[in-house]
N, C-alpha and C positions, 0 to 999 in steps of 0.2 A: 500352254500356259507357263508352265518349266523355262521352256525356253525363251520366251520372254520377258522372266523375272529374272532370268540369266546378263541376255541382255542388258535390261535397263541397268542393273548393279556394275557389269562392265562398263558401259557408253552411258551412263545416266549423266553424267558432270561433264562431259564435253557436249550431251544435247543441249541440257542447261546454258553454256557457253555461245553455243551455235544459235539457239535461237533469241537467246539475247542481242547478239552482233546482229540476227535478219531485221530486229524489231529495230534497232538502230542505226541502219542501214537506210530502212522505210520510212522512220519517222526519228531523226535525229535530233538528241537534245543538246541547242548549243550553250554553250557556259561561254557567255563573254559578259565582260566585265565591264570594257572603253571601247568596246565595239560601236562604231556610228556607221551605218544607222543600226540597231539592234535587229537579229533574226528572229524570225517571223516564229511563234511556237505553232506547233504540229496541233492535228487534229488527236491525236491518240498520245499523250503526253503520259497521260496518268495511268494507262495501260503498261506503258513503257516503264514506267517507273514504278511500278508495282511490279513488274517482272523482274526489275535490277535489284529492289529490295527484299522480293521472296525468294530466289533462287540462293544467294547464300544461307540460309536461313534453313533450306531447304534441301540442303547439302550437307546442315551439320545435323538434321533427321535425320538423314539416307543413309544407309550404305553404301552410296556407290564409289569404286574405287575411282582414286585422284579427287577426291569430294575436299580436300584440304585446299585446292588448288584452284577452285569459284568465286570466291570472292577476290583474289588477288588478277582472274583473267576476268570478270566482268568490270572490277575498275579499266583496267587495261582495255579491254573493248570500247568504254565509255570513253577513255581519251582519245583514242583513234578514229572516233566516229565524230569527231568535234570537226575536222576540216568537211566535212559533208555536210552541217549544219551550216558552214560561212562561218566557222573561224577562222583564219587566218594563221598560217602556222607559227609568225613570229608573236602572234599575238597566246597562239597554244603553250608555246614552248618559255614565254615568259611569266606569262599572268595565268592563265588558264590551267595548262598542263599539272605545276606542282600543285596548286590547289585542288585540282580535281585526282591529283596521287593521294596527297596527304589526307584529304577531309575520307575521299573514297575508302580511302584502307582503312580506317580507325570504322567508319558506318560500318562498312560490308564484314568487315572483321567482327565487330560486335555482334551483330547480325546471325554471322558463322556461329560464333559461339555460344549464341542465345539458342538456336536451335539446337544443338549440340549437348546443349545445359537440360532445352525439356526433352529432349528423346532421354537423357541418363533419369532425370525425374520420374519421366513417363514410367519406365521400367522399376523405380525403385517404391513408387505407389503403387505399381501391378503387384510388386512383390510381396507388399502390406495387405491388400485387399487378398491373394490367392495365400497368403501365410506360407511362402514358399523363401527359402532363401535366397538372398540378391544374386547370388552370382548364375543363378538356374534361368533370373528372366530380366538379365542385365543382356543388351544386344551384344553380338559377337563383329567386332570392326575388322 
């Protein structure tokens, strides 16, 4: 068990990573804009995108090392998975592409740091509830 929580703390933010990219791989969401005819949406849409909106979220919970570094690759996963949906590269790289950087990194960032906000929370109401001082049951990054 040791060894497993060893693990997940090292490799936890590139599993995150990893299986983001299979789920969008499998079931790719395209963002096109002047796309004609528009691509078809996937069976598993909303799975997919509850995975892209939990995982940073859930990186700024974790300890796991490179945990700063999830939302900026699962934006990045999400652009690259746009020509497997039928975008079109010149249509990625004009229309799609920055808007899927820009908008991505402001969500996924926020995200990051909303989880990030209630793990320091979390620990600062345990500290209240145990009458211990913050810095005994503040996590160790």
């Amino acid at each position: 068990m040791r060894k497993l929580q060893e693990n997940l703390a090292k490799y936890g933010s590139l599993f995150l990573v990893l299986f983001n990219g299979a789920l969008l791989i499998c079931n790719p969401l395209p963002f096109c804009i002047a796309c004609e005819p528009q691509p078809e949406p996937g069976r598993f849409d909303y799975l997919v995108w509850a995975s892209l909106l939990f995982s940073p979220f859930l990186a700024g919970c974790s300890k796991f090392s490179g945990r700063s570094a999830v939302p900026i690759a699962v934006v990045f996963v999400l652009a690259m998975s746009q020509p497997i949906g039928g975008v079109t590269l010149t249509d990625l790289v004009h229309n799609e592409g920055p808007f899927i950087l820009f908008a991505g990194s402001i969500v996924s960032g926020s995200l990051y740091w909303l989880g990030k906000l209630s793990r320091y929370s979390y620990s600062a109401s345990l500290a209240l509830l145990l009458d211990r001082p913050l810095n005994q049951t503040m996590p160790k990054s």
